[in-house]
C-alpha positions as protocol buffer text, in pm:
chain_id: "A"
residue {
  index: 1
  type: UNK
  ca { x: 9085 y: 3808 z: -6373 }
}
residue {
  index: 2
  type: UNK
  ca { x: 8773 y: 4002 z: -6231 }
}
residue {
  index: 3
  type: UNK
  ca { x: 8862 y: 4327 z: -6048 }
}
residue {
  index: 4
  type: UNK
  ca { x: 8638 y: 4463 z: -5770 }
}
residue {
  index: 5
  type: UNK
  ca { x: 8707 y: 4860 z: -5620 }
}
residue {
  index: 6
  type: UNK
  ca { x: 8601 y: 4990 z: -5290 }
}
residue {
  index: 7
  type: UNK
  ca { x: 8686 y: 5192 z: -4935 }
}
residue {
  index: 8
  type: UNK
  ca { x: 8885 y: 4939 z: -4669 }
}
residue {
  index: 9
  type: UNK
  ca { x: 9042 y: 4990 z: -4390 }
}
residue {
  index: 10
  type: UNK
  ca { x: 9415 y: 4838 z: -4328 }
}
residue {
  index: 11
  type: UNK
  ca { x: 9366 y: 4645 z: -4008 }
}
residue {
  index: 12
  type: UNK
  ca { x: 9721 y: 4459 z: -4031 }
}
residue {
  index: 13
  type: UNK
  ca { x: 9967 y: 4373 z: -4277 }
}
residue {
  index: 14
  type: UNK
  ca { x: 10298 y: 4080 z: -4274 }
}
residue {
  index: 15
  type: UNK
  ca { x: 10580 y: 4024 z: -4470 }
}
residue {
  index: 16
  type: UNK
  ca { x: 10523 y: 3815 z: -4797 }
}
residue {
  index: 17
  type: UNK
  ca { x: 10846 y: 3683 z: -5003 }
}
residue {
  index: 18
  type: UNK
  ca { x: 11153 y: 3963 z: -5021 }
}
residue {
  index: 19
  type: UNK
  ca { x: 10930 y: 4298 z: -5127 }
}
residue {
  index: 20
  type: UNK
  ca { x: 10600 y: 4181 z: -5104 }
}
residue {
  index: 21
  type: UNK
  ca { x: 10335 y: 4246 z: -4812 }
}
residue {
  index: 22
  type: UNK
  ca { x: 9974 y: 4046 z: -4715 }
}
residue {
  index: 23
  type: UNK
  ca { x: 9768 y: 4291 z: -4661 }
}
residue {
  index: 24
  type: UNK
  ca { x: 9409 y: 4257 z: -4464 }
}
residue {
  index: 25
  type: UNK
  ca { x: 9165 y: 4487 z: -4484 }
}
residue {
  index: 26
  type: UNK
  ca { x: 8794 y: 4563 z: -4375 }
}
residue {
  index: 27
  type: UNK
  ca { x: 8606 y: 4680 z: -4676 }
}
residue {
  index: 28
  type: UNK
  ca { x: 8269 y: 4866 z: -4731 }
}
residue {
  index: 29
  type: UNK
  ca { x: 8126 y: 4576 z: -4937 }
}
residue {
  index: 30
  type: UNK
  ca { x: 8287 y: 4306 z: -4940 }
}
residue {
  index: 31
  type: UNK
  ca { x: 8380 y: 4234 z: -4571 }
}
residue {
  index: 32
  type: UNK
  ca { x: 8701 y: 4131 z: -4433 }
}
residue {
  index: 33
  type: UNK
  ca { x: 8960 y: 4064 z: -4784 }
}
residue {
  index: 34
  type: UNK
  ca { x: 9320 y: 3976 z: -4769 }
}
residue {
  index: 35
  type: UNK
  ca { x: 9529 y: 4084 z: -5070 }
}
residue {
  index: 36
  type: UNK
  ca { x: 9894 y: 4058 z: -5152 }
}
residue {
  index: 37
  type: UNK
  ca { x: 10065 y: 4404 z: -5252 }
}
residue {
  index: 38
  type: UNK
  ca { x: 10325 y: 4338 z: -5483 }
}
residue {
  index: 39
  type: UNK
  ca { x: 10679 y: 4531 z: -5385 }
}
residue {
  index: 40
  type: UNK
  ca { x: 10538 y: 4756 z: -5150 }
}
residue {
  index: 41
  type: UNK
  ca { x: 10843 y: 4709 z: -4935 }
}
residue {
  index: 42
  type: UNK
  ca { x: 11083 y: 4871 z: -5204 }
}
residue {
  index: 43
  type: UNK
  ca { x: 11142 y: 5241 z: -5175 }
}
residue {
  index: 44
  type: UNK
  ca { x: 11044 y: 5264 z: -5504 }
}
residue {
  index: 45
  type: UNK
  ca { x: 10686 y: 5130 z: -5410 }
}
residue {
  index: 46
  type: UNK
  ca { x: 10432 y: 5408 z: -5561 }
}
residue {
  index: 47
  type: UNK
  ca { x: 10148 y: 5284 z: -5281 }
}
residue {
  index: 48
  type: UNK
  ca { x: 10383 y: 5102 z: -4995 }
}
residue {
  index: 49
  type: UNK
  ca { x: 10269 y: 5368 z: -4715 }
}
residue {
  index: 50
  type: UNK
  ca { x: 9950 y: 5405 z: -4846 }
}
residue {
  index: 51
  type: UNK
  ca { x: 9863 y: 5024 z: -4715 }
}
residue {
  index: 52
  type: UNK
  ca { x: 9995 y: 5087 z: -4327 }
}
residue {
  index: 53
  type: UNK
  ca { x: 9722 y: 5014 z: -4080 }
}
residue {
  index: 54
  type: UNK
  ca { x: 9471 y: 5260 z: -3987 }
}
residue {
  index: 55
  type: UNK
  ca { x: 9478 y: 5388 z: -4314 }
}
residue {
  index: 56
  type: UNK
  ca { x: 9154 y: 5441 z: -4539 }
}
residue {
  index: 57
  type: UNK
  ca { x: 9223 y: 5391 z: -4869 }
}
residue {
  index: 58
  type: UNK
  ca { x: 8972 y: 5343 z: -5246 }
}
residue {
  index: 59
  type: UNK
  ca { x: 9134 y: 4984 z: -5306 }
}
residue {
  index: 60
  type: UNK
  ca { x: 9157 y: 4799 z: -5670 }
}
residue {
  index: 61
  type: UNK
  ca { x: 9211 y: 4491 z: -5669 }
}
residue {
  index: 62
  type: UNK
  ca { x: 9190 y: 4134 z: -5888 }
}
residue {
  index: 63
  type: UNK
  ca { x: 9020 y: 3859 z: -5711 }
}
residue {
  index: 64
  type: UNK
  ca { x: 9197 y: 3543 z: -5650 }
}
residue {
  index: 65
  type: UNK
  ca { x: 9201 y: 3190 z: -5590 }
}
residue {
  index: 66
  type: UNK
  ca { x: 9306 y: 3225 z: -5221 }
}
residue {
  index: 67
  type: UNK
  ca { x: 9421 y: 3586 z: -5194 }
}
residue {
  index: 68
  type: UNK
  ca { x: 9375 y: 3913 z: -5400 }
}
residue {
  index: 69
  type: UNK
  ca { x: 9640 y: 4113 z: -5617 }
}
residue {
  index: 70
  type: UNK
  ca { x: 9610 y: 4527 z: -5524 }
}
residue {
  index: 71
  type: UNK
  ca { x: 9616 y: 4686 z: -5818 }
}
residue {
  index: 72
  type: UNK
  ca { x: 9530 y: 5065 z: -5713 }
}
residue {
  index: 73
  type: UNK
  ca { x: 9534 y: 5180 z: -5400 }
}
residue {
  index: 74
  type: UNK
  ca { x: 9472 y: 5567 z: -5278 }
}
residue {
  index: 75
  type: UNK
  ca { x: 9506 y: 5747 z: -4970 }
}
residue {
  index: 76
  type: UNK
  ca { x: 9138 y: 5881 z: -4841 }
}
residue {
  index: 77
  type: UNK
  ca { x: 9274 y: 5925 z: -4460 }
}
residue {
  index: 78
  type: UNK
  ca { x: 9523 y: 5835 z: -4306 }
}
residue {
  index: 79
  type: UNK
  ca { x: 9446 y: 5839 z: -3978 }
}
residue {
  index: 80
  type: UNK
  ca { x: 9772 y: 5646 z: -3761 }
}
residue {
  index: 81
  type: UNK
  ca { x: 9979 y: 5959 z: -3866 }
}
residue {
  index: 82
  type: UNK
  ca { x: 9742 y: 6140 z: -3632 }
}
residue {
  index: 83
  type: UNK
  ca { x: 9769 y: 5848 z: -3356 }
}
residue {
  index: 84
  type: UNK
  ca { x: 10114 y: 5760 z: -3364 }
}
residue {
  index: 85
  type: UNK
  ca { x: 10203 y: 6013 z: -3141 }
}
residue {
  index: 86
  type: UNK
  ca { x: 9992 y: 5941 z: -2920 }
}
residue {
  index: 87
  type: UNK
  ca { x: 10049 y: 5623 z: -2665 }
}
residue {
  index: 88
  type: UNK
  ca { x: 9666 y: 5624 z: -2505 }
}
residue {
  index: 89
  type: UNK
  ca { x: 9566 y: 5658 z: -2865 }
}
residue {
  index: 90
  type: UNK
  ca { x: 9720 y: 5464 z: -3070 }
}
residue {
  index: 91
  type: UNK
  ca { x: 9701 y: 5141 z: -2878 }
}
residue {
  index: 92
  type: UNK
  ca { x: 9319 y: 5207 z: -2808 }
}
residue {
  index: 93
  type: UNK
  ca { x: 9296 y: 5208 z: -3235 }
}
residue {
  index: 94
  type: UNK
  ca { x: 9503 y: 4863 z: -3251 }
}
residue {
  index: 95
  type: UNK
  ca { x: 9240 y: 4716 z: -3016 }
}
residue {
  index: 96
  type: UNK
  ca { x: 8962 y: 4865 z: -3284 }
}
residue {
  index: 97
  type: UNK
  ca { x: 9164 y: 4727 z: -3554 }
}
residue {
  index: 98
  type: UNK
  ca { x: 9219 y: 4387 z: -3391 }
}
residue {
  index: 99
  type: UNK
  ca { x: 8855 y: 4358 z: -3294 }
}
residue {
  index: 100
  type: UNK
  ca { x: 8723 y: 4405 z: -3653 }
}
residue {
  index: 101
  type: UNK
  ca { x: 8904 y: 4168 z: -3788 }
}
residue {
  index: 102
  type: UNK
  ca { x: 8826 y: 3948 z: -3507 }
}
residue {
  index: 103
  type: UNK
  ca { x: 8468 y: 4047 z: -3518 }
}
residue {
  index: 104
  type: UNK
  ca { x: 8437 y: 3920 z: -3906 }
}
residue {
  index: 105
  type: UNK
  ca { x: 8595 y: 3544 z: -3904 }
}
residue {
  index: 106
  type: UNK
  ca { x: 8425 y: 3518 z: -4231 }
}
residue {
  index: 107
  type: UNK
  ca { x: 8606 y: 3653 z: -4556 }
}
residue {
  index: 108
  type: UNK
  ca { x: 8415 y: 3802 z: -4818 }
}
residue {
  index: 109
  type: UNK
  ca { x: 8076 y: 3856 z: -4604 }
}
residue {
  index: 110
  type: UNK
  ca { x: 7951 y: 4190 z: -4614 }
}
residue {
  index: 111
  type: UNK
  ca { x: 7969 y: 4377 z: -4301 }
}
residue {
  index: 112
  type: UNK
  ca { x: 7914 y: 4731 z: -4335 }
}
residue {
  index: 113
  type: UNK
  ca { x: 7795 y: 4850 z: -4026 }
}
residue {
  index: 114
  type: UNK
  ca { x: 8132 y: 4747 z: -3886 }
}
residue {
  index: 115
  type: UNK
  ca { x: 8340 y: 4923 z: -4145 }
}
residue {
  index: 116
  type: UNK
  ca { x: 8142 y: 5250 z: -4102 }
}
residue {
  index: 117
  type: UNK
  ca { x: 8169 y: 5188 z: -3688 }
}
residue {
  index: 118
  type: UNK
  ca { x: 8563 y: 5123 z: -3700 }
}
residue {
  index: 119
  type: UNK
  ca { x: 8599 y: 5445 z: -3956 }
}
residue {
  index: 120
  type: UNK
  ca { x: 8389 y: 5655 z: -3680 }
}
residue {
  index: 121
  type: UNK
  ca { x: 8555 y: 5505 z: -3409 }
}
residue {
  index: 122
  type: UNK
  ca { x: 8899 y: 5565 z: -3615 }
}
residue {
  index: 123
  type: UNK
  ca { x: 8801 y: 5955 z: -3664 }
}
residue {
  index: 124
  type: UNK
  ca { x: 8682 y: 6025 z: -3344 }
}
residue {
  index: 125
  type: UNK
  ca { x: 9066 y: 5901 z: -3194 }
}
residue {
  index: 126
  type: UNK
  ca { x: 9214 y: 6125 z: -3418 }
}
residue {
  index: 127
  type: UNK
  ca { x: 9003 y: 6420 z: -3407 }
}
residue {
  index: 128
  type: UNK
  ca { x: 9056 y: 6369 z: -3016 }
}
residue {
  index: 129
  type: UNK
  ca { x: 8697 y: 6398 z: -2990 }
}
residue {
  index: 130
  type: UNK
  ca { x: 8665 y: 6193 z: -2595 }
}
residue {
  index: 131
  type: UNK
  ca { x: 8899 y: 6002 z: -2430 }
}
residue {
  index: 132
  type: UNK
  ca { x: 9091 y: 5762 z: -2561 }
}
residue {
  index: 133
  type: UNK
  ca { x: 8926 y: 5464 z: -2359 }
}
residue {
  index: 134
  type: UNK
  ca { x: 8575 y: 5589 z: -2367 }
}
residue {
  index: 135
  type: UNK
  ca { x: 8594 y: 5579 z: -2767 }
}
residue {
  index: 136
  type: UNK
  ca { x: 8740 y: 5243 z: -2722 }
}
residue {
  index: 137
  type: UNK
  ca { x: 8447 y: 5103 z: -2448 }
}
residue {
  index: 138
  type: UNK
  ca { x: 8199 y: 5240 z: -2717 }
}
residue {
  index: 139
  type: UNK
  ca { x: 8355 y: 5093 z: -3022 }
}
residue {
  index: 140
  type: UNK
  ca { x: 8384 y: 4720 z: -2859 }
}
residue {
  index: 141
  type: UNK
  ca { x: 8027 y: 4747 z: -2640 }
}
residue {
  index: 142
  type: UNK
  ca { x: 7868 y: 4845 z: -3025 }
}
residue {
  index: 143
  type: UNK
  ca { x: 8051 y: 4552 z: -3228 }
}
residue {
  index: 144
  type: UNK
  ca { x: 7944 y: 4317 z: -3029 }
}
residue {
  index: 145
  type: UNK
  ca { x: 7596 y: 4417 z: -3023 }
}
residue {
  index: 146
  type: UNK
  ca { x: 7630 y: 4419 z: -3411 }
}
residue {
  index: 147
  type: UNK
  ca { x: 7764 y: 4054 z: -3392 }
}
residue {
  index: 148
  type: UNK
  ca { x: 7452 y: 3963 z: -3195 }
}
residue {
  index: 149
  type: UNK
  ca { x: 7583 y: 4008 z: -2870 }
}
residue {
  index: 150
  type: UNK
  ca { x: 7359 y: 4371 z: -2703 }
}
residue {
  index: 151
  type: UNK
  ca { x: 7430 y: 4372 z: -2355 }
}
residue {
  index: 152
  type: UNK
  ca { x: 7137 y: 4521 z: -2101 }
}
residue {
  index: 153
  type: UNK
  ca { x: 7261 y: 4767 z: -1841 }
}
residue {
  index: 154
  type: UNK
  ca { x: 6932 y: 4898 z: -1731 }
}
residue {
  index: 155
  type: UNK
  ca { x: 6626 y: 4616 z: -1766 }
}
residue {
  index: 156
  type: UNK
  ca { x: 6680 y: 4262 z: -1630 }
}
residue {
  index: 157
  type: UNK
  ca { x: 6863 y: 4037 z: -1894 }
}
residue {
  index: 158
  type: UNK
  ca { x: 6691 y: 3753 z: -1815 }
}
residue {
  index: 159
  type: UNK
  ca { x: 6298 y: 3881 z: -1692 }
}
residue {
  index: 160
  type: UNK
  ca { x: 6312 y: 4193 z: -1897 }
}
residue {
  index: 161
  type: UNK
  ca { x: 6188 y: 4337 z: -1518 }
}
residue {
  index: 162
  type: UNK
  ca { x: 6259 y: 4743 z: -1556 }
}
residue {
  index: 163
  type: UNK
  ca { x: 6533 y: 4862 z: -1399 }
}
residue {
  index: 164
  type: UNK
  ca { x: 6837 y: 4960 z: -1251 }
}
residue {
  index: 165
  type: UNK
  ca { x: 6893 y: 4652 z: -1117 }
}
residue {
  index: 166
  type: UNK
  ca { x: 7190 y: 4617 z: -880 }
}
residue {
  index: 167
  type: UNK
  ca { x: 7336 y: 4336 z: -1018 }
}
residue {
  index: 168
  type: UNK
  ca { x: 7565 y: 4218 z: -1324 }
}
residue {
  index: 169
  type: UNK
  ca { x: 7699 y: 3925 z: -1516 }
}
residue {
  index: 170
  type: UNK
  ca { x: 7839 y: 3908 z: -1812 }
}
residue {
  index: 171
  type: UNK
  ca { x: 7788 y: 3563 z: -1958 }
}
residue {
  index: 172
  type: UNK
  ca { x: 7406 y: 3608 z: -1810 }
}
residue {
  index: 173
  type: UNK
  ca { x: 7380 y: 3904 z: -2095 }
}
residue {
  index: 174
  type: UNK
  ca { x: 7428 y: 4194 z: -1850 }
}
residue {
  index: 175
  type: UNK
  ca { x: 7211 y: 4406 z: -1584 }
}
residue {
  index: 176
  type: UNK
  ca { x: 6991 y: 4114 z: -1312 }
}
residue {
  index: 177
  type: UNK
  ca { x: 6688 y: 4187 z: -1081 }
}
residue {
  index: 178
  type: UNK
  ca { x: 6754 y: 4074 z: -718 }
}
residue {
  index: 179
  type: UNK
  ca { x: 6523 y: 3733 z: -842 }
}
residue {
  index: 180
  type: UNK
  ca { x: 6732 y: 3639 z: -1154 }
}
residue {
  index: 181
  type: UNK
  ca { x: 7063 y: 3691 z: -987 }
}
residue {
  index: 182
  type: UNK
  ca { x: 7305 y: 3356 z: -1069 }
}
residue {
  index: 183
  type: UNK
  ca { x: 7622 y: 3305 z: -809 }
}
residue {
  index: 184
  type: UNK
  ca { x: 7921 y: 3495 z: -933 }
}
residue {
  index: 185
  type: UNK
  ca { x: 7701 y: 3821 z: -1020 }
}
residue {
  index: 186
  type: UNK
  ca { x: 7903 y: 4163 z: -983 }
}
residue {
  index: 187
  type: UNK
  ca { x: 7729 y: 4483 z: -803 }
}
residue {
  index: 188
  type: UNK
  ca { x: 7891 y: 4771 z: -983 }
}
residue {
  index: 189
  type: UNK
  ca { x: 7875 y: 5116 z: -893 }
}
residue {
  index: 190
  type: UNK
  ca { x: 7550 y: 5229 z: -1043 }
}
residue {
  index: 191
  type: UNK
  ca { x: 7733 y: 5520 z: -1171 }
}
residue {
  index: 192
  type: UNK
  ca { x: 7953 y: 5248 z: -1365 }
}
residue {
  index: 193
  type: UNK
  ca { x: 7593 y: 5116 z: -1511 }
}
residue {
  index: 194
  type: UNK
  ca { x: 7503 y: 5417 z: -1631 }
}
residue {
  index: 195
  type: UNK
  ca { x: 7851 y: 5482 z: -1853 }
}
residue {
  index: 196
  type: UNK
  ca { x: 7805 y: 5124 z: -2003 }
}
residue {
  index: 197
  type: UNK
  ca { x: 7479 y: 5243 z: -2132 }
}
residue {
  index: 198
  type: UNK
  ca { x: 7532 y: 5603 z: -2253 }
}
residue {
  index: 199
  type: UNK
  ca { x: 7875 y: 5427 z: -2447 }
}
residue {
  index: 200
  type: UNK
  ca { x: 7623 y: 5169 z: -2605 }
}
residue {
  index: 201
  type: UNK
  ca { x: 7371 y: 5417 z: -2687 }
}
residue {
  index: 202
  type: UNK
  ca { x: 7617 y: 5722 z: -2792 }
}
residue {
  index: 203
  type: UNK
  ca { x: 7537 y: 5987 z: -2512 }
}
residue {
  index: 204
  type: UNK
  ca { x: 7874 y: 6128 z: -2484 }
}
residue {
  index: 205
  type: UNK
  ca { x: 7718 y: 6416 z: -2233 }
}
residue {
  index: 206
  type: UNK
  ca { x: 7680 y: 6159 z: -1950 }
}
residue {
  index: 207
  type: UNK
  ca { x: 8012 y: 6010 z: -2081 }
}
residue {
  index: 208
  type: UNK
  ca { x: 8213 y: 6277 z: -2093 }
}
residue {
  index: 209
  type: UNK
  ca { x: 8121 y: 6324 z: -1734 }
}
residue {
  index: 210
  type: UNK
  ca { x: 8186 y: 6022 z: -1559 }
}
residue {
  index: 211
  type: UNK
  ca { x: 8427 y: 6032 z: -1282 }
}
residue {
  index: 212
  type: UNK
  ca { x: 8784 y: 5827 z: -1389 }
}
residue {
  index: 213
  type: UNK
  ca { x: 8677 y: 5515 z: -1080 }
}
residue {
  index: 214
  type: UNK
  ca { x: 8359 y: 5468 z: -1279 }
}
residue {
  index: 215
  type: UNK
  ca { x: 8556 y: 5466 z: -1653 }
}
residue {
  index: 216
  type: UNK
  ca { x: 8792 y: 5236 z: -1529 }
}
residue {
  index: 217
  type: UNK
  ca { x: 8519 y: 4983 z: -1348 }
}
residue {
  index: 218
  type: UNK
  ca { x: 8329 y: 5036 z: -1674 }
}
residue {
  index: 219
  type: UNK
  ca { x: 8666 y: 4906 z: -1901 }
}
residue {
  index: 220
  type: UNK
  ca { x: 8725 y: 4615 z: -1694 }
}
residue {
  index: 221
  type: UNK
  ca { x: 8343 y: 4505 z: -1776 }
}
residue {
  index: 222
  type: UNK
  ca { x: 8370 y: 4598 z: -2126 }
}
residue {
  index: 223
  type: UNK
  ca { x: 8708 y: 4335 z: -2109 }
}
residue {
  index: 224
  type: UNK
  ca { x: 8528 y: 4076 z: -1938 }
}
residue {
  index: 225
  type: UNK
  ca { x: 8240 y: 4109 z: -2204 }
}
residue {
  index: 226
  type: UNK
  ca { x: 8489 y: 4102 z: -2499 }
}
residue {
  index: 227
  type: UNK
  ca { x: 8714 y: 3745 z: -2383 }
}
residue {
  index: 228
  type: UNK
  ca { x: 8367 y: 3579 z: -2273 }
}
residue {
  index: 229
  type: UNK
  ca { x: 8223 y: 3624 z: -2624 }
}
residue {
  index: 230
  type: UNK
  ca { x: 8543 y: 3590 z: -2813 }
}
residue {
  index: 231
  type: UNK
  ca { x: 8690 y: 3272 z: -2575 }
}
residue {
  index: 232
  type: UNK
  ca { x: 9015 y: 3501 z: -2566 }
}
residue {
  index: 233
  type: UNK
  ca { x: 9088 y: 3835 z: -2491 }
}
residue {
  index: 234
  type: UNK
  ca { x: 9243 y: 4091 z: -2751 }
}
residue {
  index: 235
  type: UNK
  ca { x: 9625 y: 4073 z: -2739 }
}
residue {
  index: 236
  type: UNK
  ca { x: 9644 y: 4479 z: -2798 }
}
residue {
  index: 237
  type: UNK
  ca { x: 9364 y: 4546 z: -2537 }
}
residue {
  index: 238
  type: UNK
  ca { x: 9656 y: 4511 z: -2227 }
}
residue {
  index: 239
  type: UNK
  ca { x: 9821 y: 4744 z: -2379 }
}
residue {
  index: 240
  type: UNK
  ca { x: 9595 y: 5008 z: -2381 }
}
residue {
  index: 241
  type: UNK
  ca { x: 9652 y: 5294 z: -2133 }
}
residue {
  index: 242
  type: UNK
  ca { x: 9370 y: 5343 z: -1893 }
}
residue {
  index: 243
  type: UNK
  ca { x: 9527 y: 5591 z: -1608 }
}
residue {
  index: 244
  type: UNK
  ca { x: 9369 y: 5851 z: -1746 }
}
């Protein structure tokens, strides 16, 4: 059988059989791959915690008919031993995980930007680099801009007319002049506005300085953005803990 290597990510795995596990990963190359690990629920399994999510790993693997055999499979971080511990965390990295996979419906199609994005996003929870949530607004505002879906929070959506503009709407593809407004539009804070758009365009100074009000108007847009262009909200993303 032809074998393939490269880096994935463990976004989820399920019980196969009596030892067995299906695991599905996001790879560098080769997209979104589900695999079968053979005995990885015996204690004698050489790789079993090496395939947990959040981990990183340099997988081998045989491609096949419907699913792929692991072959080799090694540890390059293993970053939910750094999460686990942490409740705001660790549920903010199963909405990452859960988005990626939702993000990529297709198996097998390349999509590298959002392998390096959920590794990024996976490192910066660990490394405690921001808040929990603000990692999280960035990580889901950015794959859905990869996935076609860029959301303007300054210039009119609709007339491209330069903002701020007062008003919002999500399914109207963000930020509306006072002329463009639909019924149902949102006035956010402008404050909120201005988070959305240093998350989508990484300036973690303004971020890191927003007041909690304006982090937590900002995730319930970020939500609303997510189940409109999914048709169905993330099941971890209720989870996640957002009184910080």
């Amino acid at each position: 059988m032809p074998v393939f290597r490269d880096e994935a990510v463990v976004l989820r795995t399920h019980k196969l059989g009596e030892a067995d596990r299906i695991i599905t990963l996001l790879s560098r190359r080769h997209g979104r791959i589900r695999a079968v690990a053979k005995g990885v629920r015996r204690t004698s399994s050489r790789y079993g915690a090496r395939l947990e999510p959040f981990t990183l790993v340099d997988l081998q693997a045989h491609i096949g008919r419907s699913l792929d055999v692991v072959q080799q499979v090694e540890t390059i971080a293993a970053y939910g031993a750094r999460l686990v511990d942490d409740y705001p965390r660790w549920t903010a990295g199963q909405a990452m995980l859960e988005a990626s996979e939702r993000l990529t419906p297709e198996e097998r199609t390349p999509a590298p930007q959002q392998f390096l994005l959920l590794v990024g996003g996976l490192r910066a929870l660990a490394d405690a680099e921001h808040e929990a949530t603000l990692v999280l607004d960035a990580f889901l505002l950015r794959s859905l801009a990869l996935a076609g879906w860029a959301t303007s929070f300054q210039d009119c959506a609709r007339c491209s007319a330069p903002g701020p503009h007062r008003w919002f709407s999500v399914n109207a593809g963000g930020a509306l002049c006072d002329r463009c407004r639909p019924a149902g539009a949102i006035a956010p804070a402008p404050p909120t506005l201005a988070l959305l758009a240093a998350l989508l365009s990484g300036d973690w100074g303004v971020a890191d300085a927003s007041e909690p009000r304006h982090r937590r108007e900002a995730s319930g847009i970020v939500a609303a953005q997510v189940q409109w262009h999914l048709e169905r909200t993330l099941k971890s993303l209720p989870l996640v803990d957002r009184t910080g």
